[in-house]
N, C-alpha and C positions, 0 to 999 in steps of 0.2 A: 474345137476341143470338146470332150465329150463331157457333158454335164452331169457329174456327180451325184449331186442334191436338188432336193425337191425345195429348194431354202422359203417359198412361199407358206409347203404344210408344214417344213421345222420353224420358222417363226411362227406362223400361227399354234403351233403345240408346244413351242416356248410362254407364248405372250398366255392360254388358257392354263398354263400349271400355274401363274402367279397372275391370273384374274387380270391383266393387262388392258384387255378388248372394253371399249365401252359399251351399251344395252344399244340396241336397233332405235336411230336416231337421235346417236350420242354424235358427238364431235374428237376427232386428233386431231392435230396440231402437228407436222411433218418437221422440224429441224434438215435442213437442205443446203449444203456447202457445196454442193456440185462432186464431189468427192464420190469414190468409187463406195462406200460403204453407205454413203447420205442417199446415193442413188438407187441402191438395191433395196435398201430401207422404203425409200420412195414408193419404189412398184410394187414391192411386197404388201406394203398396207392400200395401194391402188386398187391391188388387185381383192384384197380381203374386205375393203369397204363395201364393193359390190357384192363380196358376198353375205357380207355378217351386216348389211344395209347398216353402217355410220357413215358421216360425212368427212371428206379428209380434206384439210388445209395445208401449204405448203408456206416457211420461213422459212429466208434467205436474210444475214447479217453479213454484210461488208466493213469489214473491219478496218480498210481502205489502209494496210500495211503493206503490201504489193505491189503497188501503183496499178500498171495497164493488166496486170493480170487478178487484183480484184475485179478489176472493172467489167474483165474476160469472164468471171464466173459468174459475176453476178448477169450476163447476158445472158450466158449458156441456160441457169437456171429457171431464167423470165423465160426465151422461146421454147425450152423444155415443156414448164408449165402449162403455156399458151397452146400449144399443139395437146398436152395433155386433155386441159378444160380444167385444170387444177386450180385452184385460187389459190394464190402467190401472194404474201407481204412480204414487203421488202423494209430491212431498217439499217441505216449505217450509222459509224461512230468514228471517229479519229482516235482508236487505239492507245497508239503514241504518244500524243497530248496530252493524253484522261492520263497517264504512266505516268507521263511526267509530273504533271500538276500534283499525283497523289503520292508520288512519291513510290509506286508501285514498278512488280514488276510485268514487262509487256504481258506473259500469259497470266498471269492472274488477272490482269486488267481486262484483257479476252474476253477472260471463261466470265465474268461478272456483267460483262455489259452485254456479253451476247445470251445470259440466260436470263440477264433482266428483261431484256427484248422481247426473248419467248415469253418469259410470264407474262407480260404486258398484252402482246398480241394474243396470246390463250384468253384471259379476261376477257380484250375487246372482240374474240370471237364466239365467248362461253365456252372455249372447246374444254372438253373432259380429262384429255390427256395432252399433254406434249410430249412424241415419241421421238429418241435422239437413236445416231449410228453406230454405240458403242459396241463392237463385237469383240471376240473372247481373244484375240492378242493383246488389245489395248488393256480389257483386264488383267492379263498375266502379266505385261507391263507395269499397268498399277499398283499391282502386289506387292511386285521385284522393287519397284520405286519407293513405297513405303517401308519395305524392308531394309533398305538403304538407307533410310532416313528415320528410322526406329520408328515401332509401331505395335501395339495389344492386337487383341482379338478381332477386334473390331476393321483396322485397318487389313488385316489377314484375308476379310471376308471379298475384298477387292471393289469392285463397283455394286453399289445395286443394282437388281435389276428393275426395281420400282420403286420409288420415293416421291412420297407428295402424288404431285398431276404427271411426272414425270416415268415411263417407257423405255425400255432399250429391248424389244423383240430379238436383235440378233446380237445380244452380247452372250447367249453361248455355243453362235457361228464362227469359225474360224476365216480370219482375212483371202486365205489361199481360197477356202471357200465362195466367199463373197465373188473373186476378180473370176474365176473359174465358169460360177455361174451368170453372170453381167455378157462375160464371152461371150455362152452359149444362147446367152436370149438378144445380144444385140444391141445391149444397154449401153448407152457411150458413158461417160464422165471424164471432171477435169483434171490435172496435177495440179498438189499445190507445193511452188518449190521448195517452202519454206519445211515440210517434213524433210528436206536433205540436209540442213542445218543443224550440224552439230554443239552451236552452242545452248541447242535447247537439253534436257536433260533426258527427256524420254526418245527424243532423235537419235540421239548417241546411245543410249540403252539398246534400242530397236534394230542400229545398225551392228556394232559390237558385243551386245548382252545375248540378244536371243539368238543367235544364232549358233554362239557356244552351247544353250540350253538345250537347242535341237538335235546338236550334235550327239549329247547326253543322252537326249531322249526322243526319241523323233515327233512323239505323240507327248509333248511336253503340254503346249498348249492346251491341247482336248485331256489331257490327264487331271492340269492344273483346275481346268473349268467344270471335271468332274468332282473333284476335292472342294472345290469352292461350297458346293450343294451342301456337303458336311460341317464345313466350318459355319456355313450359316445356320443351320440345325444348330450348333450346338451354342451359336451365339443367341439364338432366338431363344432356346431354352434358358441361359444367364438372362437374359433380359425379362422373362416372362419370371422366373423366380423374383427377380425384384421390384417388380412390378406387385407381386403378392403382399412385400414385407412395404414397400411405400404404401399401400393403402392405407395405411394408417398415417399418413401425414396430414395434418391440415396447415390448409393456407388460406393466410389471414393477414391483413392489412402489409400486403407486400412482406412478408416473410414465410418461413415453412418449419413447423414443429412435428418432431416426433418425437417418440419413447424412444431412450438411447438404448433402451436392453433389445430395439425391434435389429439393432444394426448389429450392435456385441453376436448377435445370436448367429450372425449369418454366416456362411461360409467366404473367406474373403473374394473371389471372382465375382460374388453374389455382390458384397458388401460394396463393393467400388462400384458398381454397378447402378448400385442404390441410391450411392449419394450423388452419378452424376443425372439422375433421373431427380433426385430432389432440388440440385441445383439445375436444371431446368424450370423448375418449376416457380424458381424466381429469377428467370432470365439470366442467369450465371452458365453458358455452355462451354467455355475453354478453360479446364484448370488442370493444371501438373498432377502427375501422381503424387509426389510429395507432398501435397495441400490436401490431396484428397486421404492421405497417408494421415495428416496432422485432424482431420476431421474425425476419423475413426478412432485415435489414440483419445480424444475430447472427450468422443462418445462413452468410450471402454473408462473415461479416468474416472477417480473417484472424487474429484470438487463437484459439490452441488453448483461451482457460479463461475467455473473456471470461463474465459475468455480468448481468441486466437483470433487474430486479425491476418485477414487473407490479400492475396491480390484483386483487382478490378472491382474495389468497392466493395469487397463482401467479409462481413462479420460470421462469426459463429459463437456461440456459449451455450451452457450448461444450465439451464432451467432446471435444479434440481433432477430431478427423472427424465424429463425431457432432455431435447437438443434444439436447436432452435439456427438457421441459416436466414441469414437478413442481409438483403444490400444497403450502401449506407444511407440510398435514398429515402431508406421504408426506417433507417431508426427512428426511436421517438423523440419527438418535440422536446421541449426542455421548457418549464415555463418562467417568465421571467419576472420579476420583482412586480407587481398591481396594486394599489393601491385602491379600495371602495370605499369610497365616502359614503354610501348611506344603501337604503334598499333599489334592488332594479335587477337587470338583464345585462349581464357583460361579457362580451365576448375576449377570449382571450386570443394572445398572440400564436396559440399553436394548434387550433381550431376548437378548443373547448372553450367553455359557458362556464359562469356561477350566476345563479339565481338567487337575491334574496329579497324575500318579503316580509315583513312584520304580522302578527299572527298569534292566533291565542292556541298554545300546543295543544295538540288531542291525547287522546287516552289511546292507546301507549304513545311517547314519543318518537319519531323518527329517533333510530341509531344507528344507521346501515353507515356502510363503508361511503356512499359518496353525498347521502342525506340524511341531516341532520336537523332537531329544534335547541337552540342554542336561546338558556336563559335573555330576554331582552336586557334584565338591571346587571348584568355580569357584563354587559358587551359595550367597548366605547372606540367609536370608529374615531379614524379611520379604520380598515381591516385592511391585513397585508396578507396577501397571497403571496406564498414565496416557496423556492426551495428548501428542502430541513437542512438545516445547521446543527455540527456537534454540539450534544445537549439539551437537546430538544427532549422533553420530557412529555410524555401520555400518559393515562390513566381510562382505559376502557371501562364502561361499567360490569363491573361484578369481578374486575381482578386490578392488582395492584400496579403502580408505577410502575413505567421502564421507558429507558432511552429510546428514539426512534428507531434507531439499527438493531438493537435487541429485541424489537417488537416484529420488525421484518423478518430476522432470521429467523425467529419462534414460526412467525405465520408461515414461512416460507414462500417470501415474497421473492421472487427474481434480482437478485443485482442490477441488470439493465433497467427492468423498470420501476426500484426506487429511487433513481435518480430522476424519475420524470413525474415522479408522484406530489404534489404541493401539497405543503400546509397551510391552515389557516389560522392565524394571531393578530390578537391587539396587543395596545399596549400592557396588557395584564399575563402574557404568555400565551399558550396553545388554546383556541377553540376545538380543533379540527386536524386529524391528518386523513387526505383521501387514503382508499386502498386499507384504514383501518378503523377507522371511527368516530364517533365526538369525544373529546375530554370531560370525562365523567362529572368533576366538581363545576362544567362549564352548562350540562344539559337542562334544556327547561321541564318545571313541573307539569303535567295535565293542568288545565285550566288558567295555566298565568300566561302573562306577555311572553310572547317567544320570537325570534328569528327563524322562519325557516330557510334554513340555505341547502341548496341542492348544486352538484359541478356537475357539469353536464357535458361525459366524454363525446370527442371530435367523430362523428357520423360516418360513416360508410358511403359510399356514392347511391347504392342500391335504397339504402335507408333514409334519402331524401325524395323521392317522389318524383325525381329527374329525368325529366323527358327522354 
């Protein structure tokens, strides 16, 4: 059969439009199932190793589903190799088992344990890439199969052609392609029977779907893998717009704030966009349109301290201007009832300190939000750290009484974090509330007995000095 394509220069001028190739004395990593597409894949980057001087490695995963004809490929692949001078890892798994136990289904159990493999063996090789056999039916496939199964933009754009360490050179080769050229150079490979198996889903697509599509259109495949170029253009561009408007998040002790008017402002393809790049950024990556729907409504409402409790552990609320995305591992502490009997160092139960010492005040006094010199003859311990309680009465210096929660809302203090805010009291009422100040008629004079107490918020990993 007369050979078509030159499929070594179209991978090679596939893999150099999206920078595929590693630099002269990088490492691939070949993904190898013995399979007519593993196999063209094989020679193609065989043959570009020598010329573009990387080093190429060959995996093979026996997935040991097949019995004697696992066993069959994974032969083929080792004396393949062997004659090659290809270095070969080999790794298997029991499928089945791992399906069972997880309660999964067999191909997702597959696809997870066979590219945990690869990543492993990429690691223990340092290789640069792992290149796999995906060519442009299996993407048309993908597409049709996400289509089926409801899908955005995103899923539209079909496979990548690079993610992470991850390569696919001939995903936009067509399969007629691939067997057409193997023919003409002589390249053997195995079946695997299990692509005849209709109860897989993309088997049954493959045998029944596409071939009506063809019918359609002869040039569906090479059509669809031309339009893919576009969809991803234009998904790259939504992604890069929100990439502009998250810059302004920051992330801080496991959660992620922004300005709510950065999301209101966006156009919504942008906007969803935005928030699933911010929920990434606190480990939040699967969440429905509708959650992500209830996040923007948050953003747009007008409560300064409104609250929406999400799936998979994840909070959202309204910081006043802000917006604020927290999982519920990252909320904060709560601190619980303490009791100090005199001056010292004490650690509290949600990684914060109060320090107090006896002290003759300076000129001016401490009266910042979390240090304070608190008259000595005013003060009789025990002192209770605790939670505020309705009724809780302050007095800042140079303005009048008000209730704890009046003094919050004024400052515009966040909801979420006055409840993790403590006060300090004796038996005489309020010395202290962190986050606002000392109690004015409580503060010491310059030059007399004083308490200096200082709370001393829970440390950052970075801000310990930790190896």
């Amino acid at each position: 059969m007369k050979n078509q394509i030159d499929l070594v220069a179209q991978g090679a001028a596939f893999a150099d439009n999206y920078h595929m190739l590693p630099e002269p004395g990088g490492c691939v990593l070949c993904a190898l199932s013995g399979g007519a597409d593993s196999m063209a894949l094989l020679t193609v980057l065989e043959r570009l190793a020598k010329e573009r001087e990387f080093t190429l490695h060959a995996a093979h995963f026996n997935h040991q589903l097949r019995g004697e004809e696992s066993q069959r490929d994974e032969a083929f692949v080792t004396d393949w190799c062997q004659k090659r001078g290809i270095p070969l890892v080999i790794g298997r798994g029991d499928v089945a088992q791992q399906a069972e136990e997880e309660g999964k289904g067999v191909e997702e159990t597959a696809r997870a344990m066979r590219y945990g493999f690869l990543t492993e063996a990429a690691r223990e090789l340092e290789a640069d890439r792992i290149a796999t056999a995906h060519n442009a039916d299996d993407n048309a496939e993908t597409v049709l199969l996400h289509l089926a199964r409801g899908t955005g933009l995103d899923g539209l754009t079909g496979i990548p052609p690079v993610r992470g360490l991850l390569i696919r050179p001939l995903l936009a080769t067509t399969r007629a392609d691939i067997e057409a050229w193997l023919e003409a150079e002589g390249i053997p490979h195995v079946e695997d029977s299990s692509n005849q198996n209709d109860a897989y889903a993309r088997n049954r697509l493959r045998r029944e779907v596409m071939p009506v599509m063809r019918e359609l259109n002869p040039a569906f495949v090479t059509t669809l893998t031309a339009n893919l170029v576009h969809l991803r253009q234009d998904r790259d561009l939504l992604h890069n717009l929100a990439e502009k408007a998250t810059k302004y998040a920051q992330v801080a002790d496991g959660r992620v704030t922004i300005p709510a008017r950065v999301l209101v402002g966006l156009a919504r393809p942008v906007a969803v966009r935005a928030v699933k790049q911010l929920l990434a950024k606190v480990a939040r990556y699967e969440i429905s349109s509708v959650h992500i729907d209830q996040i923007l409504a948050l953003a747009a409402g007008a409560s300064p301290s409104a609250t929406i409790r999400l799936p998979d552990g994840l909070f959202a609320w309204r910081e006043y201007e802000n917006l604020v995305l927290c999982p519920s591992e990252s909320m904060p502490s709560g601190f619980s009832l303490r009791l100090l009997t005199g001056p010292g160092v004490f650690a509290l139960d949600n990684g914060w300190a109060i320090e107090i010492q006896e002290t003759i005040c300076p000129d001016p006094p401490a009266q910042e939000e979390y240090e304070w010199h608190i008259a000595r003859q005013t003060v009789t311990f025990p002192l209770v750290l605790r939670a505020r309680q309705p009724g809780d009465q302050l007095r800042l210096p140079g303005r009048r009484a008000k209730t704890l929660k009046k003094w919050y809302i004024d400052e515009k203090i966040p909801r979420q974090k006055r409840e993790h805010l403590p006060v300090l009291a004796d038996e005489s009422g309020l010395l202290a509330a962190a986050g606002l100040g000392p109690n004015y008629p409580r503060v010491a004079q310059p030059g007399h007995p004083a308490l200096y107490i200082r709370l001393i918020p829970k440390r950052k990993p970075e801000e310990r000095n930790e190896p």
